[in-house]
ZAMARGU-4260 file (C-alpha; in steps of 0.2 Angstrom, whole numbers, plus 5000, padded with zeros to 4 digits):
<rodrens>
0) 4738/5210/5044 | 4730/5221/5058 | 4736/5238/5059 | 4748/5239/5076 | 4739/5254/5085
5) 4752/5269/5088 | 4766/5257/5093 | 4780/5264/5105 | 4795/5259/5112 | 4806/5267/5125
10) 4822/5266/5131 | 4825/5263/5152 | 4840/5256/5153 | 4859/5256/5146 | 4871/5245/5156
15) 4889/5240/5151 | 4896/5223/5156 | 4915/5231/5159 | 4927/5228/5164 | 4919/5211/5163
20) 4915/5210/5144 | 4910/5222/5131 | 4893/5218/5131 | 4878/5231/5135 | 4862/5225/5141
25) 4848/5236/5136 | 4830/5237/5144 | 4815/5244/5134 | 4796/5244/5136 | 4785/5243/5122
30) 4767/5249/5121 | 4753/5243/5109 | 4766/5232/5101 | 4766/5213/5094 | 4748/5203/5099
35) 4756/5189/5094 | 4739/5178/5098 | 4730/5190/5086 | 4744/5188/5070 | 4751/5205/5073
40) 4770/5204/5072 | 4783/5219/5078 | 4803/5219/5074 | 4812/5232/5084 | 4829/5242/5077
45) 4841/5252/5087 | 4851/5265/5082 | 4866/5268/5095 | 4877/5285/5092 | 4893/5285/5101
50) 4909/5295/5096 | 4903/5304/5083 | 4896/5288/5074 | 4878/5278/5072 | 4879/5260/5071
55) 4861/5252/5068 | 4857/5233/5073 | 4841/5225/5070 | 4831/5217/5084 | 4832/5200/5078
60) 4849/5197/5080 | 4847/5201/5099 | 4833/5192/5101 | 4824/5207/5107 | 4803/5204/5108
65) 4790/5218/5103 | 4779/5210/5115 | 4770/5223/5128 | 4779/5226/5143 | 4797/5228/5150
70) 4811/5220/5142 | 4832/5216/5141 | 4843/5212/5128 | 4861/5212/5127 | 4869/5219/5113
75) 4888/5217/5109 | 4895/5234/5101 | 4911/5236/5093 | 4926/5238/5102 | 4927/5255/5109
80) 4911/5260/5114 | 4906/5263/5133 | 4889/5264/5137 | 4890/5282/5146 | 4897/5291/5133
85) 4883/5284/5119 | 4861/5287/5115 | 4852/5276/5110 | 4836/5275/5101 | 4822/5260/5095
90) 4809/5261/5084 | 4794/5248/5080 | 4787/5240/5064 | 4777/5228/5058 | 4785/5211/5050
95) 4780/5195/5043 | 4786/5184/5056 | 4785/5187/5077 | 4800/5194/5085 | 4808/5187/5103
100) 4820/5174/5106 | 4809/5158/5107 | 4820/5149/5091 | 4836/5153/5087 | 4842/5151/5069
105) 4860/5148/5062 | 4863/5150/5043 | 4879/5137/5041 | 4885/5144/5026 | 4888/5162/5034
110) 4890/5158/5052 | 4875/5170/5056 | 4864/5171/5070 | 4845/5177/5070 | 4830/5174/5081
115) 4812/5173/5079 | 4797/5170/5093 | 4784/5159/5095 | 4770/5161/5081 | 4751/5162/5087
120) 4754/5143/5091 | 4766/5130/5092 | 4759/5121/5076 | 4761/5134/5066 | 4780/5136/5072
125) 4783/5118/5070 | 4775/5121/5053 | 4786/5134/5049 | 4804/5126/5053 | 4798/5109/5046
130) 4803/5117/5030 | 4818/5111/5022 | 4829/5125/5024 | 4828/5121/5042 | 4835/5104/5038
135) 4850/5108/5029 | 4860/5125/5027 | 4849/5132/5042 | 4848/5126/5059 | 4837/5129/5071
140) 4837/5130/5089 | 4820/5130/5101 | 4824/5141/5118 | 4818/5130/5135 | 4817/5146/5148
145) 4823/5148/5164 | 4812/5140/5177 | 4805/5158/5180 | 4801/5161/5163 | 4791/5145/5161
150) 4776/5156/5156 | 4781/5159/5139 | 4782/5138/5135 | 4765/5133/5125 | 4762/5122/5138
155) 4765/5133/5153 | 4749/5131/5162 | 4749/5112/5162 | 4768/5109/5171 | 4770/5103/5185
160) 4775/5113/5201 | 4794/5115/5208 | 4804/5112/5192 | 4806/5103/5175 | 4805/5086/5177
165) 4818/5071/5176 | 4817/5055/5183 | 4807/5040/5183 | 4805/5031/5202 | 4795/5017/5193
170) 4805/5008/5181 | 4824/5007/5183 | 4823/5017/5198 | 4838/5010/5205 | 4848/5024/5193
175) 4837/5037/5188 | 4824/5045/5202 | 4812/5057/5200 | 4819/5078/5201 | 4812/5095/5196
180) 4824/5108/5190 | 4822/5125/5195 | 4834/5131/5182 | 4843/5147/5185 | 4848/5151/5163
185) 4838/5147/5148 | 4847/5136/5134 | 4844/5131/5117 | 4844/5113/5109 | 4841/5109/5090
190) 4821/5107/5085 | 4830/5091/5074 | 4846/5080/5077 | 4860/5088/5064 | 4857/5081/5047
195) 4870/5075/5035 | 4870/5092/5024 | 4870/5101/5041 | 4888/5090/5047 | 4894/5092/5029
200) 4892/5112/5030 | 4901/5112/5045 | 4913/5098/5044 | 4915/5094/5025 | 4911/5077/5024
205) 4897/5064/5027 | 4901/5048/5035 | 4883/5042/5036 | 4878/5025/5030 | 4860/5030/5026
210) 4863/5045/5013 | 4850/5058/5011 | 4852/5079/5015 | 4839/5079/5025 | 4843/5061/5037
215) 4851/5060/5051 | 4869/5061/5053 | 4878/5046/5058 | 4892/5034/5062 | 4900/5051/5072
220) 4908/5045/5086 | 4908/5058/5102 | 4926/5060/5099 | 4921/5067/5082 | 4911/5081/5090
225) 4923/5085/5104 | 4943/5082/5107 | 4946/5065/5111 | 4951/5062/5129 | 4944/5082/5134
230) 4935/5081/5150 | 4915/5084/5146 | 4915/5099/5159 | 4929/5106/5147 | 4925/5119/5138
235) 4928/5118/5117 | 4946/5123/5114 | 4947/5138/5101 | 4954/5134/5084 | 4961/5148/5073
240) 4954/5142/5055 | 4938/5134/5048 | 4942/5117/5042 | 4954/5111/5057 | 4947/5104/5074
245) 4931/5095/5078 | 4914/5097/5071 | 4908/5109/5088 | 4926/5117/5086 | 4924/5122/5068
250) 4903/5127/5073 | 4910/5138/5085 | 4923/5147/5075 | 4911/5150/5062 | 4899/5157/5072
255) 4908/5164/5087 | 4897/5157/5101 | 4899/5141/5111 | 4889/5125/5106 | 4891/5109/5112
260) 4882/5094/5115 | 4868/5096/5129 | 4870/5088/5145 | 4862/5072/5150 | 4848/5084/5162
265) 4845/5097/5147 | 4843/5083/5136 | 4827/5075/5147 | 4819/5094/5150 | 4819/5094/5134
270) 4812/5076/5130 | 4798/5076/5142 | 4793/5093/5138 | 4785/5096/5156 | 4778/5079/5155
275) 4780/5066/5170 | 4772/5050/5161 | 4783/5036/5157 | 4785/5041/5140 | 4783/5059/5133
280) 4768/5059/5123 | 4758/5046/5138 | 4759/5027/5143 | 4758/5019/5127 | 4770/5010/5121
285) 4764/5015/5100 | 4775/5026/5097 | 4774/5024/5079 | 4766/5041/5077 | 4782/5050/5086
290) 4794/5037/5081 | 4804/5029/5068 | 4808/5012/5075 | 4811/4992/5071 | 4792/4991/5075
295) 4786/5002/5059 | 4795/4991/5047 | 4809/5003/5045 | 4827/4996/5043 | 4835/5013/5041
300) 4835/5032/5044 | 4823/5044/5039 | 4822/5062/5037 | 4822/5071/5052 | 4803/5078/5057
305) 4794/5064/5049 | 4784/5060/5063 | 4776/5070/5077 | 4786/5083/5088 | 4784/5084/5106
310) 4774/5097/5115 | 4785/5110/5115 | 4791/5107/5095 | 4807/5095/5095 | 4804/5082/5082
315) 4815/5061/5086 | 4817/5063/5102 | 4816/5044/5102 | 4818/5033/5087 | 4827/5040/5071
320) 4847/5040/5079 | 4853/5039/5095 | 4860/5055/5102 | 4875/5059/5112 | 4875/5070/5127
325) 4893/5077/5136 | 4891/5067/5154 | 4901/5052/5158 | 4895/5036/5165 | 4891/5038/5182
330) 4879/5026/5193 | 4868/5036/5202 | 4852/5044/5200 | 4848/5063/5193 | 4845/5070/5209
335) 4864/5070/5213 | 4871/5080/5197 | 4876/5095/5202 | 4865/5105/5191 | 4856/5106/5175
340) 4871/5113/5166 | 4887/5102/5175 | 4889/5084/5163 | 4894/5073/5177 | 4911/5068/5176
345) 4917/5051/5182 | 4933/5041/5178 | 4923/5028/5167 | 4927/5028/5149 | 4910/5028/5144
350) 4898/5044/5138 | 4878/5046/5141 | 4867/5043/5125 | 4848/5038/5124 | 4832/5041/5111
355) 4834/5022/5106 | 4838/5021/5084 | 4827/5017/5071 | 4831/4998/5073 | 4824/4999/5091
360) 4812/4984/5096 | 4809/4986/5114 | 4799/5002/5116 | 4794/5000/5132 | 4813/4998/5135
365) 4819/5011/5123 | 4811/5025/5122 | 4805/5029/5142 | 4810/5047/5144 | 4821/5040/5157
370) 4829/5029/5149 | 4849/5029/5148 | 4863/5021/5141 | 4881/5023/5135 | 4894/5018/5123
375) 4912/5021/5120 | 4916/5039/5114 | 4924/5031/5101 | 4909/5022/5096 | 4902/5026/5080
380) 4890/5016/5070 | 4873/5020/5060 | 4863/5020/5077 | 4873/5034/5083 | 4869/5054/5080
385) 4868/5070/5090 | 4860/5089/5092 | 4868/5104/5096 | 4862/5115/5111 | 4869/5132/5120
390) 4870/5137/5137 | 4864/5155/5136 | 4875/5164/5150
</rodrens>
């Protein structure tokens, strides 16, 4: 590894959420730091001393990058410290894997939370979190920025002005038109759908009925994954042990953040990956290098990540399972949700899905990056999976 020349960080800025929450938002700027297009990785730890008392925290469980340049994190001390009463110090050093906030990582078994940043290139990310760990008692997130931090996708230079796109005005245009989101908070969704090991961790059983660790889960119906009955704009109700509630109920409490399903708009920024063709990887209808469909021969599931990943790392977004997404059935087009981050709510029965399953025949039906469906939220057959996303607030 290159030797980081006289690496410095400094601290510009301590601010306390309260009386709002207990979280502290810290700025920094580093100097001759991570080069993360020449291989030379940085972590960062802080050392907080408040009340007599030193609590240490790694960088990597902030997120924080090591990246040249002026940067926040926010930090979540214990209960009992205020900002104005504490110092607070960083120092840099050199790791084996890039620091920042571009993937986020959940060990199921433990509940805890990590991040890591891009590596040199996206294929060598998607390389790394192709591993099975990723599939099973790991899962891993990929961050889509905030509009105004679009610079740090892979693909960047080659998106199209005033927003991410949705929409298709060519086919089915009488539902779905096309939109660009300037999005105002960056979220995460899951590089794969969740796996059967994964639901197992969490839930404690497997209802799928195409076994294998590594496949996707299925035959979970929406009403699995959230309260039966619950608005989709509602937030997941707390539960108070680890094997009661619903499986985003029981991922919550284990890790103390807020998953849920991803809304039918963050499920399409996420799909087309900045692209505005009919289908995310072109106008083709083969998708038999992305895709594990009817067409391929396949009568079944397959491991998740057996094909090839969009442009920004996400791996069956069509084929594989179908996915579930929080927004009712409503008939209009994508212009009229109220934002990225709002599921529409409408007083059908019915709940969003798309991607098409591995038995889909009609690509040029199934798998447009526009295309939506629905089903029952009681609806759960071997078609039927999900991923997780977060809402960073």
């Amino acid at each position: 590894m290159t030797a980081v020349a006289a690496p410095t960080v400094t601290i510009t800025g301590v601010a306390q959420r309260w009386p709002w929450n207990n979280k502290v938002d810290i700025t920094y700027t580093v100097t001759d730091g991570q080069t993360r297009a020449s291989g030379v990785y940085c972590g960062l730890r802080f050392a907080v001393t408040a009340n007599g008392q030193t609590y240490n925290f790694e960088g990597y469980t902030v997120g924080a990058s090591a990246e040249n340049g002026q940067h926040t994190v926010t930090w979540t001390p214990p209960e009992g410290i205020v900002s104005d009463a504490c110092s607070l110090t960083a120092t840099l050093f050199s790791t084996n894997f890039p620091s920042g906030n571009d993937y986020m990582i959940v060990d199921l078994l433990t509940g805890g939370v990590i991040y890591e940043g891009l590596m040199e290139t996206q294929d060598l990310s998607n390389e790394r979190y192709t591993n099975a760990v990723y599939k099973t008692d790991k899962l891993v997130l990929r961050k889509v920025p905030r509009w105004a931090d679009r610079a740090t996708l892979p693909n960047a230079a080659s998106l199209p002005s005033g927003g991410y796109p949705t929409g298709d005005s060519v086919n089915y245009s009488s539902d779905n038109s096309n939109q660009k989101w300037k999005t105002d908070r960056d979220y995460y969704i899951g590089v794969f759908p969740v796996t059967q090991k994964q639901y197992v961790d969490i839930f404690g059983e497997n209802p799928s009925a195409f076994t294998g660790e590594q496949h996707p889960v299925e035959q979970v119906s929406w009403n699995d994954l959230r309260l039966a009955g619950t608005a989709s704009t509602s937030s997941i109700p707390a539960v108070v042990s680890n094997d009661e509630g619903k499986f985003f109920q029981r991922l919550n409490y284990k890790t103390g953040l807020y998953f849920d399903l991803p809304t039918e708009v963050m499920g399409e920024i996420a799909v087309r990956a900045g692209t505005t063709t009919t289908y995310y990887w072109g106008e083709s209808t083969d998708a038999s290098t992305v895709a594990r469909y009817a067409v391929c021969g396949t009568n079944s599931t397959a491991v998740v990540g057996s094909r090839l990943p969009n442009d920004w790392g996400l791996y069956d977004m069509v084929g594989n399972v179908m996915e579930w997404y929080r927004d009712y059935v409503k008939s209009t087009n994508l212009a009229e949700n109220p934002d990225a981050f709002t599921p529409v709510m409408n007083v059908s029965n019915y709940r969003r899905n798309r991607s098409g399953a591995y038995n889909a025949t009609n690509t040029q039906r199934d798998f447009r990056s526009s295309r939506r469906v629905s089903a029952s939220p009681s609806t759960a057959n071997s078609t039927q999976g999900f991923r997780v996303s977060l809402i960073v607030e």
